[in-house]
C-alpha distance (Angstrom), angle and dihedral (degrees) to the residues before:
residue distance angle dihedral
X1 . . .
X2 3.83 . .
X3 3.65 118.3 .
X4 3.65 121.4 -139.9
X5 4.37 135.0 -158.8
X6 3.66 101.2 -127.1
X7 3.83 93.7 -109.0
X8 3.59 78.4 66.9
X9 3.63 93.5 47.6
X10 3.79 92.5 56.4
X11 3.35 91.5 47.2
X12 3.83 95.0 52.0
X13 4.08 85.3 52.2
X14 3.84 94.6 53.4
X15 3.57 96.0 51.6
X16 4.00 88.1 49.1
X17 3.30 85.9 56.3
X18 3.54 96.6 44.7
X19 3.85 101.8 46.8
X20 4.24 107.0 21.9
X21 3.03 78.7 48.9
X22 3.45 108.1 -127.6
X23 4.34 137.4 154.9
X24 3.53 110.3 -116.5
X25 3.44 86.8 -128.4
X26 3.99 96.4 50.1
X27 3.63 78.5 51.8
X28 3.60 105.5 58.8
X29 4.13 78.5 44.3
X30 3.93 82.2 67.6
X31 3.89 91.7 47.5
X32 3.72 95.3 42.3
X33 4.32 88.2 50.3
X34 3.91 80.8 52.3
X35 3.63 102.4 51.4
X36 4.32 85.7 39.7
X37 3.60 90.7 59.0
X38 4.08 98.6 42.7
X39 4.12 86.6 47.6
X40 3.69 100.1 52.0
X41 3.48 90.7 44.5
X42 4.00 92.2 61.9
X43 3.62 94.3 42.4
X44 4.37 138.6 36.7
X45 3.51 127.1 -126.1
X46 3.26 100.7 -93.2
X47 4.09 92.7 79.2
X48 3.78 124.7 122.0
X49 3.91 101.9 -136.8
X50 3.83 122.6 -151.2
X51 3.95 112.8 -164.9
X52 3.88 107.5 -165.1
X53 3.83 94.9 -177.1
X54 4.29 121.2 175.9
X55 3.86 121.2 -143.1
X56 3.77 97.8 -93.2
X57 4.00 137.5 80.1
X58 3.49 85.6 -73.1
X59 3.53 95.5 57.7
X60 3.63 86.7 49.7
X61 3.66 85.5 57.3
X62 3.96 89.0 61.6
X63 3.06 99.5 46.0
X64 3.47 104.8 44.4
X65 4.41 79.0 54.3
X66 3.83 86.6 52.9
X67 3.88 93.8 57.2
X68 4.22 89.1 50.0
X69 3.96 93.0 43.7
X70 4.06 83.5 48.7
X71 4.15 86.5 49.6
X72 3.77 90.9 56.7
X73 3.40 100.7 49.6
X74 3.68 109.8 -100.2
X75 3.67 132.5 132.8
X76 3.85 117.5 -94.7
X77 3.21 140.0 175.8
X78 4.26 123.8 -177.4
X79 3.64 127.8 -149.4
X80 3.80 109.2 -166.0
X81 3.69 104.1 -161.8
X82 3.83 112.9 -160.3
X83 3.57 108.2 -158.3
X84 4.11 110.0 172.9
X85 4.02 93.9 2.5
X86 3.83 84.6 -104.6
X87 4.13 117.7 113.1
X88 3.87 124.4 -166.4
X89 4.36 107.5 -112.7
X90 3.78 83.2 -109.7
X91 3.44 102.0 41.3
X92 4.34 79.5 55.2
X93 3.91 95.7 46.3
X94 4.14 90.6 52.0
X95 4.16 86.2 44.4
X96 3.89 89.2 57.6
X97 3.71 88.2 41.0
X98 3.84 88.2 61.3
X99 3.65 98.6 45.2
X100 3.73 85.2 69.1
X101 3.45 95.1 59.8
X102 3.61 107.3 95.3
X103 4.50 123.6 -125.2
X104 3.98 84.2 -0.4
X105 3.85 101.9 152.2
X106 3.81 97.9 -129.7
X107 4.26 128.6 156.6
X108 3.75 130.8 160.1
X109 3.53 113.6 -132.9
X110 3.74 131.0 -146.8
X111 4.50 94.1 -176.4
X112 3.61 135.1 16.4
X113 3.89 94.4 -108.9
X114 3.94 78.0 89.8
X115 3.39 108.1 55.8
X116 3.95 123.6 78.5
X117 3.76 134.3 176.3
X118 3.88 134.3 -171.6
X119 3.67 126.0 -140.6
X120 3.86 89.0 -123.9
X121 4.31 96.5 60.8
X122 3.80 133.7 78.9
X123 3.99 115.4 -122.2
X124 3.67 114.7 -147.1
X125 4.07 105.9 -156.9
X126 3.66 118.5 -148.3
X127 3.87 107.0 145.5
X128 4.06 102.8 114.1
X129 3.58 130.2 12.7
X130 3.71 145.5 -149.3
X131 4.15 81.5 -69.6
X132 3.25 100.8 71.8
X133 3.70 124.2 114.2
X134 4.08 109.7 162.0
X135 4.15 125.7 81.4
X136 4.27 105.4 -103.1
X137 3.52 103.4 -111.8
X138 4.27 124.4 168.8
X139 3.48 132.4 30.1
X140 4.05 89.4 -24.0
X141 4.23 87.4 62.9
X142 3.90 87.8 52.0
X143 3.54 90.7 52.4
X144 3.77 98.9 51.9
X145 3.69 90.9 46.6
X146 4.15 86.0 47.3
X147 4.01 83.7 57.6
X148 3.87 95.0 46.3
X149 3.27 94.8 53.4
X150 3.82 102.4 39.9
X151 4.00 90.8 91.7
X152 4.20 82.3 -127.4
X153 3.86 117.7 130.5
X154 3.40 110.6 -105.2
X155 4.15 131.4 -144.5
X156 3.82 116.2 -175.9
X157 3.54 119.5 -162.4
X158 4.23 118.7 -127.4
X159 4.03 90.8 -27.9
X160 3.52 131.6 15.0
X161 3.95 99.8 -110.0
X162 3.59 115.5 -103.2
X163 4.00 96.5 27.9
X164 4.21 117.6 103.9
X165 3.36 116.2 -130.7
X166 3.59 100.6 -117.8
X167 3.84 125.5 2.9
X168 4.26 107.3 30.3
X169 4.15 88.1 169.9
X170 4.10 92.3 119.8
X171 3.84 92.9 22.7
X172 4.08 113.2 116.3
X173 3.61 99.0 -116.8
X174 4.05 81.6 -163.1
X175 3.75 90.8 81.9
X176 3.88 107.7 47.6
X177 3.65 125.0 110.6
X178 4.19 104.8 -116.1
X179 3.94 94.2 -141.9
X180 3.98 117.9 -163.9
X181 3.99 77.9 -153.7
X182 3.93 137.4 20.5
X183 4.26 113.0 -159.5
X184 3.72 82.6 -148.2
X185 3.85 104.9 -165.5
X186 4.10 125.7 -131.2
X187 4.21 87.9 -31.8
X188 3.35 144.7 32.1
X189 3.88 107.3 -112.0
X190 4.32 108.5 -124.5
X191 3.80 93.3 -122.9
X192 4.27 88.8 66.3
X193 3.65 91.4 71.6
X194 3.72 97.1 56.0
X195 3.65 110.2 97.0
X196 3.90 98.9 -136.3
X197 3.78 81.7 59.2
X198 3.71 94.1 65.4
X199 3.75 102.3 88.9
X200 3.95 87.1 58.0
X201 3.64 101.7 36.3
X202 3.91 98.7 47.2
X203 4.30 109.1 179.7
X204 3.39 115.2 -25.6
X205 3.44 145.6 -154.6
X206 3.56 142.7 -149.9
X207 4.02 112.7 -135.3
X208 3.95 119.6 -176.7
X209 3.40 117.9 -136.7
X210 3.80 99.3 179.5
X211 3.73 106.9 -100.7
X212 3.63 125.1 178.4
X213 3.80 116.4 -76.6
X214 3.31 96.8 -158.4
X215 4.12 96.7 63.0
X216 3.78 89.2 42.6
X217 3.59 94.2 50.3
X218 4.07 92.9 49.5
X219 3.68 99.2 33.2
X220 3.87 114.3 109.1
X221 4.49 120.5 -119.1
X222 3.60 134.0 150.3
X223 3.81 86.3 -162.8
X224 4.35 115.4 85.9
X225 3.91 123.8 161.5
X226 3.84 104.0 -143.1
X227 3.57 114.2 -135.6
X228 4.24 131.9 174.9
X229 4.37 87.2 -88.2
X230 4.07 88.6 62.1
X231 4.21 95.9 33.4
X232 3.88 90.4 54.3
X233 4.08 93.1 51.0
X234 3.49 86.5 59.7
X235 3.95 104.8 38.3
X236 3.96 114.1 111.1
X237 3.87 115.4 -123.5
X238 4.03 114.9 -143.1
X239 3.60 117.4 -112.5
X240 3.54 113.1 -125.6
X241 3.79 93.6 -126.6
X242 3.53 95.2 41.4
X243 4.33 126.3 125.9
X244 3.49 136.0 -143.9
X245 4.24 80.0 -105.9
X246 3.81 82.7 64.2
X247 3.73 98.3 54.8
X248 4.32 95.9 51.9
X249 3.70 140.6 -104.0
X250 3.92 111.3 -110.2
X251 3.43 126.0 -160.4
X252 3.83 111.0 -145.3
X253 3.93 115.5 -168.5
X254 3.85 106.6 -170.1
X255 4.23 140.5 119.4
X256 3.94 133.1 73.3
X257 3.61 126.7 -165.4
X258 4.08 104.8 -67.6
X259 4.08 88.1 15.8
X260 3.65 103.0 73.0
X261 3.80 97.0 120.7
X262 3.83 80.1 71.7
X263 2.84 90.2 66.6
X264 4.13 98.6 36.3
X265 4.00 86.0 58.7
X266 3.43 103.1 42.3
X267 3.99 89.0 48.6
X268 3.63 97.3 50.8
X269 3.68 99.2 42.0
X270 4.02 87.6 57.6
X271 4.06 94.6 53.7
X272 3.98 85.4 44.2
X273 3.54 92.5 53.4
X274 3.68 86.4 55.3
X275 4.01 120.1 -91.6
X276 2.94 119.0 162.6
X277 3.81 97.5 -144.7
X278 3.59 123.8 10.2
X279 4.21 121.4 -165.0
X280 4.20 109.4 -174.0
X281 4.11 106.2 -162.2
X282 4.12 94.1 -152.8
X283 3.87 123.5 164.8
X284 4.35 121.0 -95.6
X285 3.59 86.2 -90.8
X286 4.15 99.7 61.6
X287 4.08 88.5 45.8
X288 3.66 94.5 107.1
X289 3.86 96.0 30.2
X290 3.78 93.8 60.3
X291 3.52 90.5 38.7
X292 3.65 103.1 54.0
X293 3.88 93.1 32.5
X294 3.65 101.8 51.5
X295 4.10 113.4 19.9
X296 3.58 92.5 176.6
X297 4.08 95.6 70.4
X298 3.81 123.1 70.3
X299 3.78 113.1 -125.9
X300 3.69 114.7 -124.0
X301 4.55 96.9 -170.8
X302 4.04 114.8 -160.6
X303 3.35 119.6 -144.1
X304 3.58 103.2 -103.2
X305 3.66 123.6 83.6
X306 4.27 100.6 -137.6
X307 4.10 103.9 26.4
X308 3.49 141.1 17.6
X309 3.54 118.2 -103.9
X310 4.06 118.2 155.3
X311 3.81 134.5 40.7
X312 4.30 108.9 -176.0
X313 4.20 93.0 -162.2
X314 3.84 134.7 18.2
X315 4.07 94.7 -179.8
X316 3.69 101.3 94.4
X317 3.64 94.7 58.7
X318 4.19 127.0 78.5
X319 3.99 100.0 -154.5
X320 4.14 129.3 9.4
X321 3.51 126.3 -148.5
X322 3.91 124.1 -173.7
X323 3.66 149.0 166.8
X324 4.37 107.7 59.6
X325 4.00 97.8 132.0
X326 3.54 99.8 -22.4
X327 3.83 96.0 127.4
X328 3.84 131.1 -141.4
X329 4.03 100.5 -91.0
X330 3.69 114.7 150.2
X331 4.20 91.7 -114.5
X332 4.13 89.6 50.0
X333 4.22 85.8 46.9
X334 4.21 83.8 48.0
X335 4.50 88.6 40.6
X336 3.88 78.5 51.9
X337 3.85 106.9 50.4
X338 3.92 86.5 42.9
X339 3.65 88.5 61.4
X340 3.61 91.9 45.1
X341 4.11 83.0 51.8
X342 3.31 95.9 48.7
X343 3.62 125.9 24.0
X344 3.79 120.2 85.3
X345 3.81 89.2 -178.0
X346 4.18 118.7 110.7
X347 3.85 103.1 -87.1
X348 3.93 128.0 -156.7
X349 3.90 117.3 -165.8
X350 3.87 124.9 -166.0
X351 3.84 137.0 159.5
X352 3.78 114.8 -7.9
X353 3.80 97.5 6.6
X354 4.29 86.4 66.4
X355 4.01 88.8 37.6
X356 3.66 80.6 62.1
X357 3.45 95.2 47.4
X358 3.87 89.8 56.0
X359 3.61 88.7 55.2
X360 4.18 93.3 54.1
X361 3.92 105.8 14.8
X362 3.61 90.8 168.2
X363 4.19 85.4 83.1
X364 3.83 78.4 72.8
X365 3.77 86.6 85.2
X366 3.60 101.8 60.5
X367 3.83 101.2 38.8
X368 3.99 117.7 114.7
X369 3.50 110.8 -97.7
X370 3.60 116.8 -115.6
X371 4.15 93.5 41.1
X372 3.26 120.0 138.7
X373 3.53 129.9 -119.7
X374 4.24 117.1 -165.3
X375 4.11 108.7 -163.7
X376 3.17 141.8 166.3
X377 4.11 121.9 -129.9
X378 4.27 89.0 -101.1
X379 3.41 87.7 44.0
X380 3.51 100.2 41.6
X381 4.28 84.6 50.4
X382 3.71 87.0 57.5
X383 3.84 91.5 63.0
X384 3.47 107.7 32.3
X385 4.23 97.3 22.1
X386 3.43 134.3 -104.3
X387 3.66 125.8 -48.1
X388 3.58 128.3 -154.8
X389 4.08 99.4 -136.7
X390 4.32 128.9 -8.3
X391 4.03 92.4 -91.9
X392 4.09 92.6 62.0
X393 4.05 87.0 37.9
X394 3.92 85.6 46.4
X395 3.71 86.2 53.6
X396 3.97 103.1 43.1
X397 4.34 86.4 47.9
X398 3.77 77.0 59.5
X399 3.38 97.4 57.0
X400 3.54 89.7 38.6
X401 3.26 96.2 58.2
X402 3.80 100.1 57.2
X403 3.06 94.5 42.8
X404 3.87 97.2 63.2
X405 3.67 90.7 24.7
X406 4.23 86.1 -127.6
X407 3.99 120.0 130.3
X408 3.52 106.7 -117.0
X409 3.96 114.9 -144.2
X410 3.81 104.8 -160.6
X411 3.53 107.1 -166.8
X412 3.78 129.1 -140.7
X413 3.94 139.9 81.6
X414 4.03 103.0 -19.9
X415 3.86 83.6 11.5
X416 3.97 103.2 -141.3
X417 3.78 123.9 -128.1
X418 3.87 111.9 -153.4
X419 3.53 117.1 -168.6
X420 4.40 127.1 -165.6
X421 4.32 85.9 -115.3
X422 4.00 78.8 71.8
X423 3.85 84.0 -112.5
X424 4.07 115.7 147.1
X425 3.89 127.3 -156.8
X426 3.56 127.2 -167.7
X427 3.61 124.4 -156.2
X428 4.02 124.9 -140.8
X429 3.61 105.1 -171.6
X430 4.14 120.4 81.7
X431 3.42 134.5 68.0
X432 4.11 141.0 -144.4
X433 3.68 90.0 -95.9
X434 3.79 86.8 69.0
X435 4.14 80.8 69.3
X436 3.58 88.4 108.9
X437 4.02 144.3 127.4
X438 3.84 105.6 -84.1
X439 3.88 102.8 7.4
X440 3.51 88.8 119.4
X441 4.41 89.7 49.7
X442 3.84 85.8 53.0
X443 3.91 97.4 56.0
X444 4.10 91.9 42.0
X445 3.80 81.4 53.6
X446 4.41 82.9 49.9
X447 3.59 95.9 49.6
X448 3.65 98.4 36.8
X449 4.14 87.3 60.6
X450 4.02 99.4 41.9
X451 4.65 82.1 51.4
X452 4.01 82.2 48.9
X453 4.06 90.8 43.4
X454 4.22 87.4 52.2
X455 3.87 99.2 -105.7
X456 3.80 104.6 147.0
X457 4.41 117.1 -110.5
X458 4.21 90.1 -95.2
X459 4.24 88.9 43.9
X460 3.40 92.1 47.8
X461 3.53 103.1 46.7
X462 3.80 97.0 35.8
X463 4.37 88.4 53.3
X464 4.14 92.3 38.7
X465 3.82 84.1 52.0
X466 3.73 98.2 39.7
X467 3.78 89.7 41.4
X468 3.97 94.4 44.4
X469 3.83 90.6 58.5
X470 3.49 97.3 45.2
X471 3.91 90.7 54.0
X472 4.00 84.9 48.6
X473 3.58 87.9 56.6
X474 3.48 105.4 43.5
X475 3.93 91.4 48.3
X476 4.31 82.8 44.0
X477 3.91 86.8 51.7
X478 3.73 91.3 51.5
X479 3.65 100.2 44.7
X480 3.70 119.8 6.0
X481 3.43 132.2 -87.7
X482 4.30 95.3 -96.6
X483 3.69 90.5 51.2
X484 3.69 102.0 56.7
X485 3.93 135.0 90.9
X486 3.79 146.2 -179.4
X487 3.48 90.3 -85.7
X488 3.58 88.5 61.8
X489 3.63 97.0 63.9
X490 3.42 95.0 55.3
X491 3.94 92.7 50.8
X492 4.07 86.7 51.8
X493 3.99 92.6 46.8
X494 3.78 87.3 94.2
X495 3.78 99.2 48.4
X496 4.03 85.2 47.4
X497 3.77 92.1 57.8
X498 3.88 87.7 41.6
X499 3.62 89.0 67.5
X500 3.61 99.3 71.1
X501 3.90 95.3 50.5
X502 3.54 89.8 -148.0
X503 3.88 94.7 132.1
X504 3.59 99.7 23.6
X505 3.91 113.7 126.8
């Protein structure tokens, strides 16, 4: 799914309503039927329904949802807030539409001395939407902070009112509506997958109000959110004649003394993702480990006892993936700038391998272009420097990106991929369950295998992210999201890939 600024967005509407075509008011009908449909099937009849709704279109989204919620039967109650004595024209035609509607408690109010809530209803916001682009200040600010802290479950419709679309840096996070849900409509707006955001933003969902394919289609963004459609256009299918030769030999470099499950993880996550031969380079002291834990990798044993710390050849291998428990020791920073020297194979680095990086960042310069690097925000601030929330560390792996020409996989809820074409991809599947001890070794071990199998960087890490998540969430489904652990990602991999059907016989 693309993702669109909201200029964008308003342009998209106009030229639905130009070219379907369609009335901007019959169009917010559309919405409003949408965000009716989504509401009543969170909560029964018996809800008391308080529509705060502003003077714009977005307004005339709540209130044309107040006249259907007063159709079925439930309880509502409409604030009309009139903020500069102007009204949109369809924000007017849904006003008279209520006035028809006989004993419906409705008052336009001028200050927040006239607005009232009780603990027991549901307020529906609609006073700004995705358009807006100044702080709330006045009367407006004291009713936002009236509905936070009425202890009432709130839904906002499109945007939570107050919040920008895209950068909220010099916004006054005072004056946003914290939603428990946003009715966000046709896209997700980019500033909902900033963490910061979270309190406001609440769980979201995408309804589609029918806007014009061709405009979307043509319509220029470097932002997507990658869903199972896009994942299974770009999964491979097995050829029935096929060999493990034909599905890559990776060559994982991973595991310390006392951080061999690293190593474990990261290992059997790559053969479950489907290479077709698997070599793990560990130090003397993981020989047995590896051996005994996983039979189906060869054993490739360094020299020294505690830590890895030389590799003679990279040419036999098709994709390289280091860094799970290796360690920061001054001969495993040397083992990794001679692979950055010397290997022209796709690389994926994780854990230690960019902690070393940190240390040294001039080994930037000489790494192949196109590797992947896998971190996590702290370790992501180590490399690039601290950030003060997600949205400025969102924008510095941007810069980062291009300016090593590496994809940058920033891990977290809706994990980002950033690639070096200033491109940014935002992942839907995973869950906070997946916050656990070698989560991040298991989807090194996924990317590593899809590089070995021939997917290009951006395939591989938009599938091993995609396909990590959805693992995490079928293992969450089955058991909750306290009980689960890495291992559990790796036993799901299979049900994951099951889902798109693409090899099933």
């Amino acid at each position: 799914m693309k993702l669109f600024f909201t200029k964008q967005i308003a342009k998209i509407d106009k030229f639905t309503i130009e070219h379907e075509p369609v009335s901007s008011i019959d169009l917010m009908e559309r919405a409003a039927n949408e965000i009716f449909k989504k509401i009543v099937e969170i909560y029964p009849l018996n809800t008391k329904f308080v529509i705060v709704s502003g003077s714009g279109n977005n307004g005339g989204d709540g209130l044309a949802v107040a006249r259907l919620l007063y159709k079925a039967r439930f309880s509502v109650k409409v604030f009309l807030l009139d903020i500069s004595g102007k009204f949109s024209e369809d924000c007017k035609t849904n006003t008279e539409r209520l006035k028809l509607l006989p004993n419906l408690e409705f008052s336009i109010v001028k200050n927040a001395d006239s607005t009232s809530f009780k603990n027991d209803e549901v307020i529906i916001d609609a006073i700004f939407g995705s358009g807006l682009t100044r702080k709330v200040e006045g009367f407006i600010s004291e009713i936002i902070n009236k509905i936070n802290d009425s202890g009432c479950k709130i839904i906002s419709i499109d945007i939570p009112s107050g919040l920008f679309g895209e950068d909220n840096s010099e916004n006054n996070l005072q004056n946003i509506v914290k939603a428990n849900y946003t009715l966000t409509l046709q896209f997700p707006k980019i500033s909902f997958f900033f963490a910061e955001n979270n309190i406001f933003v609440g769980n979201w969902y995408v309804l589609p109000i029918g806007l014009h394919k061709e405009i979307i289609n043509t319509e220029p963004s470097n932002y997507s959110y990658v869903d199972n459609e896009f994942v299974k256009n770009i999964i491979h299918k097995r050829d029935k004649f096929s060999h493990k030769g034909s599905y890559g030999h990776a060559l994982l470099i991973a595991g310390s003394k006392g951080k061999m499950g690293a190593a474990i993880l990261a290992s059997l996550a790559c053969l479950r993702a489907g290479a077709g031969l698997l070599t793990t380079h560990v130090p003397k002291c993981g020989y047995e480990i590896i051996q005994t834990a996983i039979p189906e990798a060869m054993a490739s044993i360094d020299e020294n006892e505690n830590f890895v710390t030389n590799i003679t050849s990279f040419e036999n291998y098709n994709a390289v993936g280091i860094g799970p428990g290796i360690g920061t020791k001054n001969e495993t920073k040397e083992l990794l700038k001679n692979l950055f020297e010397n290997c022209l194979k796709p690389i994926v680095i994780d854990a230690d391998g960019l902690n070393i990086i940190s240390k040294q960042p001039e080994i930037l310069n000489i790494l192949l272009n196109n590797s992947i690097l896998t971190p996590h925000p702290k370790e992501f601030d180590r490399l690039a420097g601290n950030s003060e929330n997600s949205e400025q560390r969102h924008l510095k792996a941007k810069q980062f990106a291009q300016q090593y020409n590496v994809y940058i996989v920033l891990k977290g809820a809706n994990t980002q991929i950033i690639c070096p074409d200033g491109d940014c991809y935002f992942n839907s599947t995973g869950n906070p369950g997946m916050a656990t001890a070698g989560s991040g070794d298991v989807l090194t071990g996924i990317i590593l295998s899809l590089l070995a199998q021939g997917y290009s960087s951006l395939h591989a890490s938009l599938l091993g992210v995609y396909i990590h998540g959805l693992a995490g969430d079928i293992a969450t489904n089955e058991n909750g999201m306290e009980y689960i652990i890495a291992s559990d990602i790796i036993e799901n991999l299979g049900k994951a890939f099951k889902k798109f059907s693409v090899n099933s016989l």
